[in-house]
N, C-alpha and C positions, 0 to 999 in steps of 0.2 A: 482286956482285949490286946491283940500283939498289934504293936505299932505295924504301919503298911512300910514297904518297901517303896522309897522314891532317889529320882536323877541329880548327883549332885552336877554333874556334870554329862550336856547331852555331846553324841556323836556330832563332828562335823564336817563337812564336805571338803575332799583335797582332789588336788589338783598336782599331779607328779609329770615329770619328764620319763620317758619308756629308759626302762633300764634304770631308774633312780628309786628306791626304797620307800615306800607308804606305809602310814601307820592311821589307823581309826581306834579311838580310845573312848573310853565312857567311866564316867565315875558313880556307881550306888550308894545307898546310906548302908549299908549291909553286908557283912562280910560275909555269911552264907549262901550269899547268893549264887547258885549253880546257874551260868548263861549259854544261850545256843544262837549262834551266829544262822543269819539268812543272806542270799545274795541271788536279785533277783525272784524273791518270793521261794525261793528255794534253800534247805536246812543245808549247813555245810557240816561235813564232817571230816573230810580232809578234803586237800586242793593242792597240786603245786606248787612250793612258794609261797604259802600261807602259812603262818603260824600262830596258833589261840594261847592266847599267855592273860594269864590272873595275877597279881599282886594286891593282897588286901581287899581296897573297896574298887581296885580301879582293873578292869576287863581290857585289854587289848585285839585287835585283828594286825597283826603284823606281816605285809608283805617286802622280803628283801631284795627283791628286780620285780618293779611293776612292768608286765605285759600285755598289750592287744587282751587276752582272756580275763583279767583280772577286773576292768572297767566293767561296772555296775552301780546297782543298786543295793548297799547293805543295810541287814537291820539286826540289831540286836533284843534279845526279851533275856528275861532275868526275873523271875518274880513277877512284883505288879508293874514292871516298869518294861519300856518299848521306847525306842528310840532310833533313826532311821539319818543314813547319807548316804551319798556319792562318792566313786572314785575317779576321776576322770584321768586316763592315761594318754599325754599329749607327745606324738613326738613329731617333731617339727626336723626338716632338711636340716643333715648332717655332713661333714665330709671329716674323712681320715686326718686327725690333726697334724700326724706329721707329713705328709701331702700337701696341707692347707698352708703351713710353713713353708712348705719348700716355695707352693709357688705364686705366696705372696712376699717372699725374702726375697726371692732371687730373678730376674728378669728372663725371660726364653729370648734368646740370640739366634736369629733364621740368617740365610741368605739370601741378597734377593734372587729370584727366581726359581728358590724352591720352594715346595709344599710346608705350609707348619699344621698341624693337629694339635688344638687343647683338650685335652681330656681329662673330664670332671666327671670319678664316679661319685655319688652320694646314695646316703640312707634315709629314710624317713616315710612316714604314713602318705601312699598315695591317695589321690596324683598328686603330684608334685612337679609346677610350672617351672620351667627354667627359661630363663631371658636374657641373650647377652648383649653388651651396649659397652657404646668406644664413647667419647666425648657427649654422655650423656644421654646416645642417641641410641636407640637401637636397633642392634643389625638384622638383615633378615637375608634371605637366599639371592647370591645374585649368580654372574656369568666366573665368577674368581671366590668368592666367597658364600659356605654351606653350614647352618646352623643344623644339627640333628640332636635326639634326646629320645632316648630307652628309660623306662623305668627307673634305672638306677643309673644311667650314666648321660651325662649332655656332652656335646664335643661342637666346638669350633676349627671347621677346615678352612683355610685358605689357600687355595692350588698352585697360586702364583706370586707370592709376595712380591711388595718393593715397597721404598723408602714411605710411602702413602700410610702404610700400616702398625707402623711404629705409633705408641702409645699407650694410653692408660685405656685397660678393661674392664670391666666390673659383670660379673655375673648372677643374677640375683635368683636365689630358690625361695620356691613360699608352696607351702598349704596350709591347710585349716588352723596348724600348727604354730605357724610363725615365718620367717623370713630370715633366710641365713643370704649375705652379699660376701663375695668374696673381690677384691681386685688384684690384678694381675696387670704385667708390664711385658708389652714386647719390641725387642728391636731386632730391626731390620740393618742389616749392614750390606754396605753398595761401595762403587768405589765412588770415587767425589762426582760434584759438577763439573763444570768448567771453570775456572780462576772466572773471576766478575770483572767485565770490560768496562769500558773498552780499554787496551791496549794504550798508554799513553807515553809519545815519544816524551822522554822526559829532555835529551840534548839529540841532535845531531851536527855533525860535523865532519869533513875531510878524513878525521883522524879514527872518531868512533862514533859509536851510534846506543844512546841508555835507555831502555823502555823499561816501562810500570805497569804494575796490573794489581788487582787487588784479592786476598783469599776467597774462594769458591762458596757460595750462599751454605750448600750443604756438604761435612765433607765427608758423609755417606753411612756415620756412627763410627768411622774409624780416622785416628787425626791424619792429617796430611804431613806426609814424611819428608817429600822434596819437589822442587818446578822443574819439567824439563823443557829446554828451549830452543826452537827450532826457527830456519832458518831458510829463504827462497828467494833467489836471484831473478826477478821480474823476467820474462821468456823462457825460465828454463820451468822445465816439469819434476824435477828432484829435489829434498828437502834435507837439507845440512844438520845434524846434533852440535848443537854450538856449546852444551854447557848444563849443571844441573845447579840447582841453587837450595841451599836446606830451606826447612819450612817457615822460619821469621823474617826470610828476604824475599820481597812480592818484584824483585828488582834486575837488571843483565844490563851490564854494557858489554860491549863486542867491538875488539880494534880490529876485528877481519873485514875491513871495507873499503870498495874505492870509490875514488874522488867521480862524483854526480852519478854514480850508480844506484839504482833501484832496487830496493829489498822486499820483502812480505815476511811477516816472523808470525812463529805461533807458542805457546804455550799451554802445556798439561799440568795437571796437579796428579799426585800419586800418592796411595796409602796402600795397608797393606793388600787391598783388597785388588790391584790393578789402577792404571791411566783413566783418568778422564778423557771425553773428548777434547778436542782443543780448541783453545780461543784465538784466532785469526785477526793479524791489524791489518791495516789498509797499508797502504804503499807508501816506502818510507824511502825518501833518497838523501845520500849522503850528501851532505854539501861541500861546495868547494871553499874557496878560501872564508872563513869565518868572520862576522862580524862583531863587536862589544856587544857584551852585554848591556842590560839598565842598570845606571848608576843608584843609588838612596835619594832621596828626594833632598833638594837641596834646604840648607836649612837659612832661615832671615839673622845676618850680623846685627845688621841697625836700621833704620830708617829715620828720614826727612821730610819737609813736605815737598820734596821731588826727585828724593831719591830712594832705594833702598839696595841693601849691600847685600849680597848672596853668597856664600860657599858650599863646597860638595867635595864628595869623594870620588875616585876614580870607581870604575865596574869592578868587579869579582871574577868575571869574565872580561880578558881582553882580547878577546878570538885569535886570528893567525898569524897577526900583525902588533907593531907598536903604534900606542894611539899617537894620536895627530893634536888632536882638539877635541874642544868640544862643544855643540850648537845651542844655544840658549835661548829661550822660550818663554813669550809672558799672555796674561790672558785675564782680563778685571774678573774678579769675582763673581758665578751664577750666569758668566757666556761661555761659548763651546768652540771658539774660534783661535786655534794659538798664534802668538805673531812674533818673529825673531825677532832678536833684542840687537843682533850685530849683523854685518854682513858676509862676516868671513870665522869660523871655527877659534873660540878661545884656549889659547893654548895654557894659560893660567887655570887653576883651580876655584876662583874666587872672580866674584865683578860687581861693581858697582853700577847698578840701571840707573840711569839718570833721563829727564825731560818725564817726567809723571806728573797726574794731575792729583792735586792736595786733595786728599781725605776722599780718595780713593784705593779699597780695597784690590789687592794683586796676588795673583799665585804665581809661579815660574816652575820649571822642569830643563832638564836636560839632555842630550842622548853624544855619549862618547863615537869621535870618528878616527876608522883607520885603512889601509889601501882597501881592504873588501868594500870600503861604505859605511855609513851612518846608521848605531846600532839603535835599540830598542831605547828611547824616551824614559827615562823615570817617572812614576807617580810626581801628582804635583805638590809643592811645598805648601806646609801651613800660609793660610792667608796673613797676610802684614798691611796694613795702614800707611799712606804715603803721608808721614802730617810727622810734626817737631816733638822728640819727647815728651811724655807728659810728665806731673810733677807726683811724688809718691803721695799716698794717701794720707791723710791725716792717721793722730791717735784715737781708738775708741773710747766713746764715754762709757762711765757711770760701769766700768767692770767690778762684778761684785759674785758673790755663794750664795744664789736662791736658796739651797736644801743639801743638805747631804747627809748621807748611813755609813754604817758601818765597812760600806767596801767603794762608796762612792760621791764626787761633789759635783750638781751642776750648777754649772755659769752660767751669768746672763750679762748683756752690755748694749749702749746703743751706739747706733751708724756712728765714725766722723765724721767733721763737720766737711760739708762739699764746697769746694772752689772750682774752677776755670779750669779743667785738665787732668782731676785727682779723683775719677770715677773710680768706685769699690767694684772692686771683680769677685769677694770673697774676702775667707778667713783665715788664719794660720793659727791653730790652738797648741803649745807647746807646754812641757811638765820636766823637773827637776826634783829630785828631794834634795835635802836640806841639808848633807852631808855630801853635795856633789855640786860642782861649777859646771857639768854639762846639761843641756838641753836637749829633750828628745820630743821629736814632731809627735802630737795625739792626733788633730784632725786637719783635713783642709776641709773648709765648709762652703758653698754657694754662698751669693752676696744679701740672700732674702732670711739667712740665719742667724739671728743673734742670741744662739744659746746653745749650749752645747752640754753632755755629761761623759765626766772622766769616770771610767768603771776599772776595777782590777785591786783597789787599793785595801789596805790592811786597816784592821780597827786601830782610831787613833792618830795613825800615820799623817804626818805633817810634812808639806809640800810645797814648792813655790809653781805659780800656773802666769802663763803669760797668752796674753791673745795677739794678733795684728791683722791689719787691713793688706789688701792685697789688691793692688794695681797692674796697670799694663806696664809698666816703670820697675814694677818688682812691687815689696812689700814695705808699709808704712813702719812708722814708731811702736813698739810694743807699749802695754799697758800689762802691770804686773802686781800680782797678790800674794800674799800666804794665804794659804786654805789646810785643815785638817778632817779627816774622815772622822763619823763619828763612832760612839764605843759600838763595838760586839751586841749583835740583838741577840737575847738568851734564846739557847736551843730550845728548840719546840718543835716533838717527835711528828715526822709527815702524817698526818690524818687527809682519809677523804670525807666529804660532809655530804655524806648521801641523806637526800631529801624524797619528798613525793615527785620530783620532777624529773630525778633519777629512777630510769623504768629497767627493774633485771632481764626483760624480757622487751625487742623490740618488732614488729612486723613491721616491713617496707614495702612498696612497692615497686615494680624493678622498673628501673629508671629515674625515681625519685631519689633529694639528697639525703642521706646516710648522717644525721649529724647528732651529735653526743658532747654533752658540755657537766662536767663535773666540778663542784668547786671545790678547793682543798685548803688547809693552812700545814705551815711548817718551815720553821727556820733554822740553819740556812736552807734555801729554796733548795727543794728534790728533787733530783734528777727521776725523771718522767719516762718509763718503759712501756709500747704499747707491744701488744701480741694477738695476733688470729689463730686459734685452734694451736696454741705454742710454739709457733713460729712470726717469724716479721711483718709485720704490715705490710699489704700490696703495695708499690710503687703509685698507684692512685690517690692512696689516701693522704691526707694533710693531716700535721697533728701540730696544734701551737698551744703555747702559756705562757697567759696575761691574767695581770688585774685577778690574780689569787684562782684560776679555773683554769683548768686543760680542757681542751675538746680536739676530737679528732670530726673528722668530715672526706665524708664521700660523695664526692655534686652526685652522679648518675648510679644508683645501685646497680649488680648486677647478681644473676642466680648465685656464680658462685662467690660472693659477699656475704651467704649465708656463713653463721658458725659461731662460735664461741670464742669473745675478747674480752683479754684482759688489761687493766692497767696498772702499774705498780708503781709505787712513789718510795725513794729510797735519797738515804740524807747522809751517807757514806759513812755513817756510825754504825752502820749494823741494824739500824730501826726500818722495818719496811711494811708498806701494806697494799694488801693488792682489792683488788674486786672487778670481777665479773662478770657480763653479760650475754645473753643469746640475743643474735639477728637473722630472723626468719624473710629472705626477699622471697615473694611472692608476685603474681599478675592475676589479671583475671583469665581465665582458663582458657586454654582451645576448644574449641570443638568435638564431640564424639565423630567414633566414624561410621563405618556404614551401619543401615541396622537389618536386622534377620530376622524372619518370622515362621517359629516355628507351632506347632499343631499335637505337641505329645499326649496331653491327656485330653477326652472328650469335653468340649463347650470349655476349653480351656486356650491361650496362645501366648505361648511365651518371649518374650521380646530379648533378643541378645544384639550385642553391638559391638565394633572395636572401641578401646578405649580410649582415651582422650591422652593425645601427646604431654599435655601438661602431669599426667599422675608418675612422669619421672622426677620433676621437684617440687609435686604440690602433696604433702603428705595427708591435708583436712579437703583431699577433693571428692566429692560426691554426685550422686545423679538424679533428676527428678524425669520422671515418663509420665507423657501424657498423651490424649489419646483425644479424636472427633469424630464423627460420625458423619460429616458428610463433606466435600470439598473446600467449603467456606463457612463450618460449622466455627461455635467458640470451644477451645481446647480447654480440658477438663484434666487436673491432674489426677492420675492413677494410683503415681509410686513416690515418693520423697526422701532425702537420706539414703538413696540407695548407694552399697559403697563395694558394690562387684558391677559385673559388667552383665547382666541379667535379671531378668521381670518376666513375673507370670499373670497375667489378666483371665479372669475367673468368671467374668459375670458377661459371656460374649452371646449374643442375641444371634443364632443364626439365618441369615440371608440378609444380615446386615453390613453393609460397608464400615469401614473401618481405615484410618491413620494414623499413625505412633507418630510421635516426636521425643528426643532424648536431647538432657544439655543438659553438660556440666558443670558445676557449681563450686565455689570455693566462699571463703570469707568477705572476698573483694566485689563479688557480683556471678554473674551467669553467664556463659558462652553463648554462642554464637548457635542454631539449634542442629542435630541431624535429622531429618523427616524419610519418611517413608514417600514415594512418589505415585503407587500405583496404591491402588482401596486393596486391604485385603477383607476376605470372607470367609465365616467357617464353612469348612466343609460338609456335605449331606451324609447326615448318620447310616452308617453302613449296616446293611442286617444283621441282626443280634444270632448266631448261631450257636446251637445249644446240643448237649449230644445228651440223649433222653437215658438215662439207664435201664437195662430190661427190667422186668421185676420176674422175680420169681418166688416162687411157693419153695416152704419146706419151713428150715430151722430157724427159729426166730433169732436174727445177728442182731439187734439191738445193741449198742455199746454207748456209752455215757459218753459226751466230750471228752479230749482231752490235747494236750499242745506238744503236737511233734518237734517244733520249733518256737522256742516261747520270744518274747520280744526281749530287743537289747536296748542298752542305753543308746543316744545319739548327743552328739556336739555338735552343732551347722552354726553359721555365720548368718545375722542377720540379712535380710533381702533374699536369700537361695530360700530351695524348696529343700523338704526334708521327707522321706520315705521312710515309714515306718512297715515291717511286715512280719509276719510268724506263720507257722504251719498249725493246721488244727485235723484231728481226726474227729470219727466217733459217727455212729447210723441210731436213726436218719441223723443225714446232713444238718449238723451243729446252724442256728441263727448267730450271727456276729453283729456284737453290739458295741461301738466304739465309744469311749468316757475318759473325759480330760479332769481332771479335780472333782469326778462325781457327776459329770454334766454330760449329757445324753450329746452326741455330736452329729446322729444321724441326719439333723433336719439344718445344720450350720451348712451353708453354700464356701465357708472358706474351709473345708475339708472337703477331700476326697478319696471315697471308701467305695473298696474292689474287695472282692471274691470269687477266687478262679479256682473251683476244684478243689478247696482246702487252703487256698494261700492264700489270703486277708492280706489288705494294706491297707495304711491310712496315706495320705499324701498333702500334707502340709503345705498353703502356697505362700510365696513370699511370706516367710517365717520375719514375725518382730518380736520384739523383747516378752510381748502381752500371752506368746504361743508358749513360752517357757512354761514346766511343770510337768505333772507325774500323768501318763495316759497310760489306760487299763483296757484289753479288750476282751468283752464277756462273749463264752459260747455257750449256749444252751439246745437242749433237745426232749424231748420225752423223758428220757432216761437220767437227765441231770445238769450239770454245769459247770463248766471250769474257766476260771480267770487266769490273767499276766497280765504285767505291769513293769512299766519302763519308764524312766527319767527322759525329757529333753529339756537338753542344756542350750541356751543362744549365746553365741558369741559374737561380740561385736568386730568389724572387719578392722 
């Protein structure tokens, strides 16, 4: 007997992009085998863009631009052998790439107060939604701002720009296909604010007059070029050009002034765009003969226990006059009362206060005088102690080298010993090497520290280290050692030590801390780079390393903390290593919005609603409908996992009241609900009208079935409905029999089957994963029988 013919390899199902090249291949045991291609139950023998190619044992269907037409059902036979797939042709929102380039490289530059227009044409299988959204948010029609969108093209208008509108855009296309986001950048250029007040006289005087102001919050997208400064004589109505100032001096003086006269000055900022408005100061009057300035706060020569010595320096400012004296001022320590120290103006620089009371704490100040008068007070001087010097500290004990590495030694030592007068205020840590007679300071320490670590040094390197105590007297005895650093710790290439506690993958909650703790070895210690989506860390974030671990930390998450960070440990040899991770912040969702009830197909209502503000950064957000039956019934879920914005309810009892409720769902929990407020009811079936055919006598028209329009394949997205339909002829009027895998569908309540004059549908509701498979619809009549057979495919949203 002749061996049978069998499948070394069967057909299998693809999935192309419109305009991308398809191939269905199959392999027989049998090189004679003569094959004949079918698509959609139908023989091919040519086709568009199709080509039948044989090599050996292996049969080809080759299409080189898949189109809209090409999507079916094919099958091949060959002998004993039959084998059957899919082609499904996806084509998802495209735009012109070099459009897409242009106007995501380059920013659009408006003026304010003209019109801008974006215009976005694109390609792809409608409909296709278009969305557009500034900070996240999306815009919709207002009194200044008009979203429209044609089939192929979306446009954002805005009639009246200004500085409000400047920013990042993003416009998001999606259907069945996929989701194509483009962002776009736009500025707004204006001319500045106003310079940022107030206005601050910085001197005046007889002679001139300096005022300050600070650069303009915004300065309009275009920089500020120069200030101009103007100028108003108290009663008069007209304003002076006194002066222009480039753009790094916020600052004017003007010796156009007389003595107690009353000024008003203003200030503009300018770029290229035109003047700001102007920033206006209050009333500035020149003054007459000028008084000193404040001297520096005087500083303590010595003290007693009833006296203490003070000196100072003359003002910076000696206003109109030559000084006279100057008034000297004392006040105990934490009171608010000053009390002169003389009765008449010291004309020395220097004075010794005498009659104080011992071990009593003093501040003093001063204020230089000359014919104008007695100027402005100095800040008061470091507090001093009225009490007999005290005696310097002792030496410290027991200084010694707890530990030391290759780049460092720490000290340890205890207090000296305490006497009558020789209180420790602190430390003084100094270092030398050992080919040098000079000292240089390492630390000064507080008096609660007795240990300190010298870092910086070389392996090996041998030193001498001295400590001392620190008094109010100055500084005691030093205590002194040699110490050496130890050898070089062997190189050892930066590694990170990722474990189970290290997660490549973290979800947050917004508002929760952000925290990542890695441990690592490597020596010498590796300098530590973090990165967000390849760029620097937010200014929020903290990143430290200790005790062999980096961790970075964000106390409050926020959305945009979303993204992909990386770490890299690098040991300035060239050895590096980086890793890793995604941070998804999330919340629990908002709420849906309103909901709508519509009535399309009979004892059917399908429930639509706006979507939930959170599905701009919640990409796993989904919706559950449910549904009661009387105002204080218990709710009954319907729909679950739903991941569009519509439900169709199938099993509606008419003259029954009815309440939806919709909320949406994430990982985190459930929103908040949107309900329905009024009952809704189906409506009373309307009269079936039927148009009777005449009959008449004569030639027998008998014709067998047959399919004027046979069924296609379908792709829909889980939750939506799916419409299936074909045309049939043939007398009498064909019986239509719908069969999903063989399985009689007529009496299933989740299908809905019409017949209008020849057009047959099926109507699929809230399609799930389980509706997937091959559906066939039989006509039959007297005279015979004809079938078709179509693929539906579910895609998930």
């Amino acid at each position: 007997s002749v061996p049978r013919c069998y499948l070394n390899k069967q057909l299998a199902t693809v999935r192309v992009l419109k305009g991308d090249p398809a191939e269905l291949s199959c392999t027989v045991s049998k090189d004679n085998v003569t094959g004949t291609w079918f698509k959609d139950g139908l023989k091919l023998t040519s086709m568009d863009g199709v080509v039948f190619e044989k090599k050996g044992l292996v049969h080809k269907l080759i299409i080189n631009k898949a189109e809209d037409i090409h999507a079916g059902k094919y099958r091949f036979e060959g002998g004993d052998v039959k084998t059957e797939a899919s082609i499904f042709v996806e084509d998802p929102p495209q735009v012109d790439k070099v459009l897409l380039k242009n106007l995501t490289s380059v920013p659009t530059v408006a003026k304010a107060g003209e019109g801008v227009k974006l215009r976005i044409p694109f390609e792809g299988r409608g409909p296709i939604r278009a969305t557009w959204l500034k900070d996240r948010m999306e815009l919709g029609d207002d009194t200044r701002i008009r979203v429209d969108k044609t089939d192929t093209c979306t446009t954002l208008s805005i009639s009246s720009c200004d500085r409000r509108d400047c920013g990042d855009y993003k416009v998001r296309l999606k259907n069945d296909s996929g989701v194509l986001e483009i962002n776009l950048k736009l500025v707004v250029i204006d001319k500045p604010q106003p310079p940022a007040g107030p206005i601050k006289i910085v001197e005046s005087s007889a002679n001139n007059i300096t005022i300050q102001w600070k650069p303009p919050k915004d300065d309009g997208g275009k920089p500020v070029q120069r200030y101009l400064v103007e100028r108003q004589q108290v009663g008069r109505n007209d304003w002076e050009t006194l002066g222009e100032t480039p753009r790094s001096c916020t600052s004017f003086t003007t010796s156009k002034v007389e003595e107690d006269m009353s000024y008003y000055f203003r200030v503009r900022a300018m770029n290229a765009e035109g003047a700001s408005d102007a920033l206006e100061s209050g009333e500035v009057k020149a003054a007459g003969k000028a008084c000193p300035g404040a001297p520096d706060p005087p500083e303590i020569i010595n003290a007693s226990r009833d006296t203490i010595t003070i000196s100072w320096k003359a003002p910076r400012k000696t206003g109109t006059s030559q000084i006279m004296g100057y008034i000297v001022q004392k006040r105990k320590k934490g009171t608010v009362t000053w009390l002169p120290v003389t009765n008449m103006p010291v004309k020395d620089k220097k004075l010794k206060v005498t009659s104080l009371k011992k071990g009593v704490q003093y501040e003093f100040r001063v204020a230089a005088v000359n014919a104008a008068g007695t100027g402005q007070p100095s800040d008061p001087s470091e507090p001093a102690f009225a009490r007999d010097p005290t005696k310097s500290p002792g030496q410290v004990q027991d200084l010694k080298v707890s530990s030391s590495d290759s780049t460092s030694v720490t000290l340890t030592w205890n207090k000296p010993e305490v006497q009558d007068g020789n209180d420790v205020k602190g430390y003084e840590v100094e270092m030398r090497p050992c080919n040098s007679l000079s000292w240089t300071k390492c630390f000064t320490l507080p008096a609660e520290s007795t240990s300190c670590r010298v870092q910086g040094l070389r392996a090996r390197e041998k030193l001498f280290l001295r400590v001392r105590a620190l008094g109010d007297s100055g500084p005691g005895e030093a205590s002194e050692l040699e110490a050496c650093a130890g050898a070089a710790a062997p190189v050892v290439s930066p590694r990170l030590l990722i474990d189970d506690t290290v997660k490549s993958f973290l979800v947050i909650k917004a508002g929760n801390p952000i925290r990542v703790k890695i441990p690592f070895e490597g020596s010498p210690e590796p300098v530590v780079t973090w990165l967000k989506d390849g760029l620097p860390l937010p200014s929020r974030a903290a990143v430290s390393t200790e005790d062999g671990s980096i961790q970075l930390l964000l106390r409050a998450a926020e959305f945009s903390d979303s993204g992909t960070y990386a770490v890299e440990l690098g040991n300035g040899l060239g050895k590096k290593e980086t890793f890793s991770f995604q941070v998804q912040i999330t919340d629990i969702p908002q709420p849906p919005g309103a909901i709508r009830l519509e009535e399309n197909v009979p004892s059917t209502v399908t429930v639509t609603w706006d979507p939930s503000a959170s599905e701009k950064w919640e990409k796993n957000l989904y919706y559950t409908v449910l549904k009661r039956e009387s105002q204080k019934g218990l709710w009954h879920v319907l729909g679950d996992l739903i991941y569009n914005n519509k439900f169709t309810f199938t099993r509606v009892v008419p003259g029954r009241d009815y309440y939806f409720r919709v909320v949406a769902k994430n990982d985190l929990g459930a929103s908040d609900p949107s309900e329905t407020v009024q009952p809704w009811r189906m409506r009373k079936t309307k009269a079936e009208f039927r148009v009777k055919a005449q009959k008449y006598r004569g030639v027998n028209q008998n014709q067998p079935p047959r399919f004027l329009v046979p069924l296609k394949p379908h792709v829909v997205v889980t939750g939506s409905e799916c419409h299936m339909s074909c045309a049939v002829g043939g007398h009498p009027a064909p019986k239509i029999t719908w069969y999903k895998d063989c399985r009689d569908l007529s009496r299933d309540p989740n299908y809905f089957c019409t017949n209008d004059f020849g057009v047959c549908s099926l109507v699929v509701l809230g399609v799930t994963k389980q509706d997937e498979g091959e559906y066939m619809v039989e006509a039959s009549n007297e005279v015979g029988r004809a079938f078709s057979k179509a693929f539906l495919a579910i895609k998930g949203n």
